[in-house]
Structure formats: structure tokens, C-alpha cells
Biopython code that builds the backbone (N, CA, C, O; Angstrom):
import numpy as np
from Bio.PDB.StructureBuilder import StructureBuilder

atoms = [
    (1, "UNK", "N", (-1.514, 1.106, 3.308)),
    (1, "UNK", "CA", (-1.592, 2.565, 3.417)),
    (1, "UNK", "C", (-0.535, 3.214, 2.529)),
    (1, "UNK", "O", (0.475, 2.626, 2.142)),
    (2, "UNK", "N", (-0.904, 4.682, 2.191)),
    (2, "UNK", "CA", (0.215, 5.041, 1.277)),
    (2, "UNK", "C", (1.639, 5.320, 2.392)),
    (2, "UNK", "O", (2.552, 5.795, 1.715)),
    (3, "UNK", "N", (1.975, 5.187, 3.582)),
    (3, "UNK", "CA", (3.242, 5.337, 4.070)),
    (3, "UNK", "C", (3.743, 4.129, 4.145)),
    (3, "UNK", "O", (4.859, 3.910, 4.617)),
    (4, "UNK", "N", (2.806, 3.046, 3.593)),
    (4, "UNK", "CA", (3.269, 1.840, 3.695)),
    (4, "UNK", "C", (4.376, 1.179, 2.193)),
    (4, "UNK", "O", (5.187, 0.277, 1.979)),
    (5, "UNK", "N", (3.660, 2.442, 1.393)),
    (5, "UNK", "CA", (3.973, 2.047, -0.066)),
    (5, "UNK", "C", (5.433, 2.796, -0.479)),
    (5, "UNK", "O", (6.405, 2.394, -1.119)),
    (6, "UNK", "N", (5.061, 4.334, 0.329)),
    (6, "UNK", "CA", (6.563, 4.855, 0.270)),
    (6, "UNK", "C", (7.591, 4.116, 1.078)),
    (6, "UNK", "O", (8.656, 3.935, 0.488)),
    (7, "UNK", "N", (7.501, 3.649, 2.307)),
    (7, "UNK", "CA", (8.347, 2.583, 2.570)),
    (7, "UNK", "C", (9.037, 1.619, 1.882)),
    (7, "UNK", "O", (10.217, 1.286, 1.771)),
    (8, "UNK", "N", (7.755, 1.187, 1.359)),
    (8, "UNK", "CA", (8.422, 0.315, 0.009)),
    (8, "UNK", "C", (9.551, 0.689, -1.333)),
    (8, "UNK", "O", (10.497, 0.129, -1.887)),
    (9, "UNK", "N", (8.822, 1.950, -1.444)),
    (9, "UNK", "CA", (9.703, 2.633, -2.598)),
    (9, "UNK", "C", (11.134, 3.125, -2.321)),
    (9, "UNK", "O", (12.039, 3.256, -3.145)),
    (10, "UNK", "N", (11.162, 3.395, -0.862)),
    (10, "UNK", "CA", (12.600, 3.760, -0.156)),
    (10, "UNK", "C", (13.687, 2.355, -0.026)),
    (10, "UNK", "O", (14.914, 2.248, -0.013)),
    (11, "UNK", "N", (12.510, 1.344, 0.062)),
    (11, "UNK", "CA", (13.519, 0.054, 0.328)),
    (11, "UNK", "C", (14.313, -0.142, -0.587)),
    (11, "UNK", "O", (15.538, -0.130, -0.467)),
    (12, "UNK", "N", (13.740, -0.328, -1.519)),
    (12, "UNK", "CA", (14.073, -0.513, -3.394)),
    (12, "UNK", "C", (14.941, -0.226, -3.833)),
    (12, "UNK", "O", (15.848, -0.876, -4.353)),
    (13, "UNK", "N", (14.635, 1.801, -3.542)),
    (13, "UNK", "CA", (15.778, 2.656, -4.377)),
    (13, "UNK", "C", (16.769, 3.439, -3.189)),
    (13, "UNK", "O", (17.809, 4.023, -3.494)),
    (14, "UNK", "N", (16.229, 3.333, -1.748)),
    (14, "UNK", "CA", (17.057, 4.280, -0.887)),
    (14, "UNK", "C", (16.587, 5.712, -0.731)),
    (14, "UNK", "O", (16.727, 6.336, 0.320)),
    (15, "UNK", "N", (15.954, 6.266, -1.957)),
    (15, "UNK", "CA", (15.504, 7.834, -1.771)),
    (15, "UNK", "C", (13.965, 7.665, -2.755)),
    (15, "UNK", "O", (13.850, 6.767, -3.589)),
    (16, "UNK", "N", (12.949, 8.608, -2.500)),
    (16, "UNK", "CA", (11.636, 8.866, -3.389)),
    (16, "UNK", "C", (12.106, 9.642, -3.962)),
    (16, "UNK", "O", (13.289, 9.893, -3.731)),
    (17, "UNK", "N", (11.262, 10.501, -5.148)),
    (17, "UNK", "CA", (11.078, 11.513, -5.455)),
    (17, "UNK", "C", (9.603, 11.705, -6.279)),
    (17, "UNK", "O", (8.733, 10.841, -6.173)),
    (18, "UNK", "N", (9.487, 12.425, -6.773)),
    (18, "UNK", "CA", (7.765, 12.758, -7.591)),
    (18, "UNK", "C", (7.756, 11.842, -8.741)),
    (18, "UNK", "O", (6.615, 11.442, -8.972)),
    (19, "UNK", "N", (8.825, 11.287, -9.694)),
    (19, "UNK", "CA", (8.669, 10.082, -10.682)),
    (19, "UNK", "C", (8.148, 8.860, -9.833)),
    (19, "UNK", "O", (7.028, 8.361, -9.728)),
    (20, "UNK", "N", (9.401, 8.553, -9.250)),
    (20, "UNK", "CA", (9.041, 6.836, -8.434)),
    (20, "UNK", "C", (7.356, 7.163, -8.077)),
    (20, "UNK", "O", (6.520, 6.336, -8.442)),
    (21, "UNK", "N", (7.109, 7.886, -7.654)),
    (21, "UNK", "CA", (5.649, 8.314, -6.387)),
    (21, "UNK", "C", (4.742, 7.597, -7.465)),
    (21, "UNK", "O", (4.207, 6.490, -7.400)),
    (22, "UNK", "N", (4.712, 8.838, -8.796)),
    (22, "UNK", "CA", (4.187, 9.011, -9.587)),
    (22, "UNK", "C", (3.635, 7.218, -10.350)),
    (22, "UNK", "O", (2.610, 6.855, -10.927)),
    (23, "UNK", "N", (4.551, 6.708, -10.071)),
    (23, "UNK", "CA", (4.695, 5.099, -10.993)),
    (23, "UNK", "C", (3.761, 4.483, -10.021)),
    (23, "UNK", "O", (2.667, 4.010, -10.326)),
    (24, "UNK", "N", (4.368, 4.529, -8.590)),
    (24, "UNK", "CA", (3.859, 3.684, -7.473)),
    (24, "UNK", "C", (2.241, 4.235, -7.372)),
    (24, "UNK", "O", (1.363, 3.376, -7.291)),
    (25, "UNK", "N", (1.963, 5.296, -7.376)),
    (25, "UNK", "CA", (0.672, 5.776, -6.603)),
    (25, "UNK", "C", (-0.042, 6.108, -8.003)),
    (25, "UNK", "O", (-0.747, 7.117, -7.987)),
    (26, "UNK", "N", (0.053, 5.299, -9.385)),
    (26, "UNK", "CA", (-0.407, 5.784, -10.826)),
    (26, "UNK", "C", (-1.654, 5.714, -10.718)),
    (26, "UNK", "O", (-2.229, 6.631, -11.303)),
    (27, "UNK", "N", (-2.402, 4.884, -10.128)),
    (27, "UNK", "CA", (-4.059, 4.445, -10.552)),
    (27, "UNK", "C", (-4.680, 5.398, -8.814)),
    (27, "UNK", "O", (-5.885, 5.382, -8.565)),
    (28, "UNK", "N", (-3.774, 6.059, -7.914)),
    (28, "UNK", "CA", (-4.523, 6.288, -6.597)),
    (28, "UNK", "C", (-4.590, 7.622, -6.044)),
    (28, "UNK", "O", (-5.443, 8.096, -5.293)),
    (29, "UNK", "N", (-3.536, 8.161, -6.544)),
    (29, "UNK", "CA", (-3.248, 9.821, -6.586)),
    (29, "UNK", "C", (-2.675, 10.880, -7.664)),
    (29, "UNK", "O", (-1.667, 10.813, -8.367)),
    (30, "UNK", "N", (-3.679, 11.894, -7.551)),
    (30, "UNK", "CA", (-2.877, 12.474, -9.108)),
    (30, "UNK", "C", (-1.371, 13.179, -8.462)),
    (30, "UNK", "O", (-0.706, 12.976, -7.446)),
    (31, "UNK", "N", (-1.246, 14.168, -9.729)),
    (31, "UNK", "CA", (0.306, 14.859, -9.537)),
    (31, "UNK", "C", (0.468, 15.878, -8.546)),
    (31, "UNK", "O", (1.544, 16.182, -8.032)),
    (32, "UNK", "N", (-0.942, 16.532, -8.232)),
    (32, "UNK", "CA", (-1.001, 17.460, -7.183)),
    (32, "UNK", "C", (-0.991, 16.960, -5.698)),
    (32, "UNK", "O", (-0.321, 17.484, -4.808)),
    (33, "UNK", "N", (-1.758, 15.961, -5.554)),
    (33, "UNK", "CA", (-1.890, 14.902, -4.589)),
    (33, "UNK", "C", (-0.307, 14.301, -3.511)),
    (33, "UNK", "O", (-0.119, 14.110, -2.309)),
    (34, "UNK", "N", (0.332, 14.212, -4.457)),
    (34, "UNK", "CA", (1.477, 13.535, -4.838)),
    (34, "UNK", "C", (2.711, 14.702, -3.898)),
    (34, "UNK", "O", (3.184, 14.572, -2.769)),
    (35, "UNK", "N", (2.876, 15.573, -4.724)),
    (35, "UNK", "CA", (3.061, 17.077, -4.242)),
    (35, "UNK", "C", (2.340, 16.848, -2.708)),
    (35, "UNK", "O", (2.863, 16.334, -1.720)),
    (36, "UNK", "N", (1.439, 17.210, -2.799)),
    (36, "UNK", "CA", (1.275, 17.061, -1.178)),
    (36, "UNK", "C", (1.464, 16.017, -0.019)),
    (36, "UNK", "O", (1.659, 16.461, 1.112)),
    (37, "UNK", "N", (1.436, 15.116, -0.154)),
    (37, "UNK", "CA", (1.837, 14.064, 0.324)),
    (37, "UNK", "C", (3.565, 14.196, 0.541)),
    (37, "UNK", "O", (3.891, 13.741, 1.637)),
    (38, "UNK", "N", (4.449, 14.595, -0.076)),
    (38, "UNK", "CA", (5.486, 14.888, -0.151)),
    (38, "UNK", "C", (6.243, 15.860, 0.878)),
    (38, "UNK", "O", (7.271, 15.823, 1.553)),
    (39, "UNK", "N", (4.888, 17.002, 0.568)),
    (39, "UNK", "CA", (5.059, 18.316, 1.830)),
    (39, "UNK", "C", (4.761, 17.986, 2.992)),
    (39, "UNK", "O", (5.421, 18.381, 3.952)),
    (40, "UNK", "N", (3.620, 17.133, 3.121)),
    (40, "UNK", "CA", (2.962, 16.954, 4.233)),
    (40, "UNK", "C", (4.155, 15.980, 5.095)),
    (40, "UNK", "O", (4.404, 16.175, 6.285)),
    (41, "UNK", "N", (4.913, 14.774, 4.157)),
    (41, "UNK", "CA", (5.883, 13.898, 5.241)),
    (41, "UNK", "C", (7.138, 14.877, 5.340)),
    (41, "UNK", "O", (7.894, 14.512, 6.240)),
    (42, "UNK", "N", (7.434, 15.657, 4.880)),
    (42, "UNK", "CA", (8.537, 16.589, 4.991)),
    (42, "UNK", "C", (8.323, 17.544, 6.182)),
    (42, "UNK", "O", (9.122, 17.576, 7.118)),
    (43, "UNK", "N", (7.350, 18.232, 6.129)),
    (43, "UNK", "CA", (6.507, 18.982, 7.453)),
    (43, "UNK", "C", (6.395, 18.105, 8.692)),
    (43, "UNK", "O", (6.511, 18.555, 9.832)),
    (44, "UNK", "N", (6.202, 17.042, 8.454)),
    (44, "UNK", "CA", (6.239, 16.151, 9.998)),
    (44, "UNK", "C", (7.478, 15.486, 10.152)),
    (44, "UNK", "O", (7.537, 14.620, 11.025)),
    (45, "UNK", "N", (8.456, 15.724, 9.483)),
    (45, "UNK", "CA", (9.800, 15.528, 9.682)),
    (45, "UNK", "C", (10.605, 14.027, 9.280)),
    (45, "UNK", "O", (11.775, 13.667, 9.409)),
    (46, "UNK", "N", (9.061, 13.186, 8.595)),
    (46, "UNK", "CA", (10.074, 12.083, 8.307)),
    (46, "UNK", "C", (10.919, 11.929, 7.248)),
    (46, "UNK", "O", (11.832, 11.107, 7.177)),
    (47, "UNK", "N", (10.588, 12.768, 6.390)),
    (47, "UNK", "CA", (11.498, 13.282, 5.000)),
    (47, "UNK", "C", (12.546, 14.015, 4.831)),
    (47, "UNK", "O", (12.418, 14.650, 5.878)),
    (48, "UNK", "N", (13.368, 14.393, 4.419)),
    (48, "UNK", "CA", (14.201, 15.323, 4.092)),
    (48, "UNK", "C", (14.802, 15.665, 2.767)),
    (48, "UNK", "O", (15.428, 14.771, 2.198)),
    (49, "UNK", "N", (14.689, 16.943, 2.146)),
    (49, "UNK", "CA", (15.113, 16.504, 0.600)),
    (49, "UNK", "C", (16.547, 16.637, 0.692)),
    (49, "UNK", "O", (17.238, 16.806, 1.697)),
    (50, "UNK", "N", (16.859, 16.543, -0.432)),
    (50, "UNK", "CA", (18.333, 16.256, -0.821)),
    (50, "UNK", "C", (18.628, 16.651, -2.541)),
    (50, "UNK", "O", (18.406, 15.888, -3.481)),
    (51, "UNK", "N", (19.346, 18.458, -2.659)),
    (51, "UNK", "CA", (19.087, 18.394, -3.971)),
    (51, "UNK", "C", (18.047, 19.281, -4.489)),
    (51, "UNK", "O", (17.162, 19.565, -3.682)),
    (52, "UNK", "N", (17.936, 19.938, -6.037)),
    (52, "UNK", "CA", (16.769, 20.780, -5.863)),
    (52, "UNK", "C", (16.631, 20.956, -7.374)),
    (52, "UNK", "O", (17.521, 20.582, -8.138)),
    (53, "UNK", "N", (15.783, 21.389, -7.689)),
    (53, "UNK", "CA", (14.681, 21.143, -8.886)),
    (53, "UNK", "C", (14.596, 20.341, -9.891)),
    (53, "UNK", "O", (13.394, 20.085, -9.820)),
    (54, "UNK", "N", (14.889, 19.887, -10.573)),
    (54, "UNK", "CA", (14.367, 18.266, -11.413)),
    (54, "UNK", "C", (15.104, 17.092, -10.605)),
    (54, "UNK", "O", (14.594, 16.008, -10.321)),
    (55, "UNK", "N", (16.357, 17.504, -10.302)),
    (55, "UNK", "CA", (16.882, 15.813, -9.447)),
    (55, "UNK", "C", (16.304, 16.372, -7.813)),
    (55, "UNK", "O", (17.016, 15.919, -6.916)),
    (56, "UNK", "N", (15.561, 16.947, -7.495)),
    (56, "UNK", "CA", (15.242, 16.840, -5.874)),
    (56, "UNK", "C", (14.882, 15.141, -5.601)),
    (56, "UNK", "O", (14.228, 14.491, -6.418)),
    (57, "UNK", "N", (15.130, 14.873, -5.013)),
    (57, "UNK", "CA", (15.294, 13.538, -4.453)),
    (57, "UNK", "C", (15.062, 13.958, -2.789)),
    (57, "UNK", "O", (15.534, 14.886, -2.132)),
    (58, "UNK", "N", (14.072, 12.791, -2.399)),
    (58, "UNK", "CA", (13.645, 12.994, -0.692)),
    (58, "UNK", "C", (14.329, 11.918, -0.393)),
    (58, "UNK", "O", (14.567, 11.118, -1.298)),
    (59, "UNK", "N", (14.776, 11.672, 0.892)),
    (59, "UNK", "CA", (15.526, 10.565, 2.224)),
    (59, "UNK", "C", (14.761, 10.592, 3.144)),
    (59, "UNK", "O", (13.795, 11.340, 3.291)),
    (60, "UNK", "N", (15.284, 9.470, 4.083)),
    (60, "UNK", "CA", (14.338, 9.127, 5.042)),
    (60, "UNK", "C", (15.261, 10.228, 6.196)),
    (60, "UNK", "O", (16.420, 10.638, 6.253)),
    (61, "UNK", "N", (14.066, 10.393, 6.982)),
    (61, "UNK", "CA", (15.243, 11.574, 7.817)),
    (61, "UNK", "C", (15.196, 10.465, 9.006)),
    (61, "UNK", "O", (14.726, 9.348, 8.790)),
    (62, "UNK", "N", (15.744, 10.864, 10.350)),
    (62, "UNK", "CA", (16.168, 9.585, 11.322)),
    (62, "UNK", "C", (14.602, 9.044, 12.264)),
    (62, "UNK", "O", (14.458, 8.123, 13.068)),
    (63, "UNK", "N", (13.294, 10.395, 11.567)),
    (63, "UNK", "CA", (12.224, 10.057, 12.603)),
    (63, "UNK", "C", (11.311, 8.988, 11.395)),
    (63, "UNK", "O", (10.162, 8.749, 11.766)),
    (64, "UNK", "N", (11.597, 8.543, 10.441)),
    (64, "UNK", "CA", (11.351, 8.122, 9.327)),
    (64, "UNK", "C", (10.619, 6.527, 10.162)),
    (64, "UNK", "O", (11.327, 5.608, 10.572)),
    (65, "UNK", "N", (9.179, 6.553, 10.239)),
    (65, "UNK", "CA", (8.672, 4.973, 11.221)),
    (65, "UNK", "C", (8.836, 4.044, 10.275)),
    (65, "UNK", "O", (8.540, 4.126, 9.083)),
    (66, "UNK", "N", (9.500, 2.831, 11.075)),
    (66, "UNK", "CA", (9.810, 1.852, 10.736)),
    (66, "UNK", "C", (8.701, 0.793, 10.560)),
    (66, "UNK", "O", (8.322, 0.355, 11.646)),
    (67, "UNK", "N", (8.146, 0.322, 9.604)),
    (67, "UNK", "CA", (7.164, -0.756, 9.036)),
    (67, "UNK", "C", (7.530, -1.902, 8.526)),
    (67, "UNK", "O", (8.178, -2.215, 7.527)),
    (68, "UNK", "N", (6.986, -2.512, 9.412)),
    (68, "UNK", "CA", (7.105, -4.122, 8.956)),
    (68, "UNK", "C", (6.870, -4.516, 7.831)),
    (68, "UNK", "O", (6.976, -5.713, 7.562)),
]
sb = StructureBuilder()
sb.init_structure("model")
sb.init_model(0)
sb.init_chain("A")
sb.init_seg("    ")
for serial, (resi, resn, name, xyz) in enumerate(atoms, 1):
    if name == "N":
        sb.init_residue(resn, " ", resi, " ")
    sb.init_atom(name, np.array(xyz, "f"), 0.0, 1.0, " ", f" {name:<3s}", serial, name[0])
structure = sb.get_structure()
């Protein structure tokens, strides 16, 4: 699943943002897509950004589910 993949991408680097997404999700979601997916885990609180317009960088916030 794609919360399975941002998981992944958090393991890696510690924080997402719209590049990493962009690399990870290249062949499955476009740039708008991407963008939303972003809002949408931020709105349900497992995100949090950090930072703001070209280096915005997202974190896991503490409700962030844990995947095996």
C-alpha cells in the first residue's frame, strides 16, 4: 500500500517530502496526486511538516502507525 511505501521512505531518510514521494511513487502517482496524499496524512494527523516552501520537509507526528 502507498502508507506502506511512505513508511519506507521515513525509515531511510527520517522525514518525506514531495522529491523523495516523487522518486518512490514515479510509475503510480502523478505530482498532484502526490500533493494530496501529503494533505490528506497531514489532515489525519500522522504527518507534521517541518519548515516551509522548497525545503518543507514532513515527520512522522507521534500518531504516525507503525508497520511491520
Amino acid at each position: 500500500t502507498h502508507l506502506k511505501l511512505v513508511s519506507d521512505c521515513f525509515y531511510k531518510n527520517g522525514y518525506i517530502n514531495r522529491s523523495l514521494l516523487k522518486k518512490v511513487f514515479q510509475d503510480m502517482l502523478s505530482e498532484k496526486q502526490i500533493r494530496g496524499l501529503i494533505s490528506k496524512m497531514e489532515n489525519a494527523g500522522i504527518i507534521q511538516k517541518d519548515g516551509a516552501g522548497k525545503y518543507t520537509r514532513c515527520v512522522k507526528a507521534p500518531d504516525f502507525p507503525s508497520i511491520v
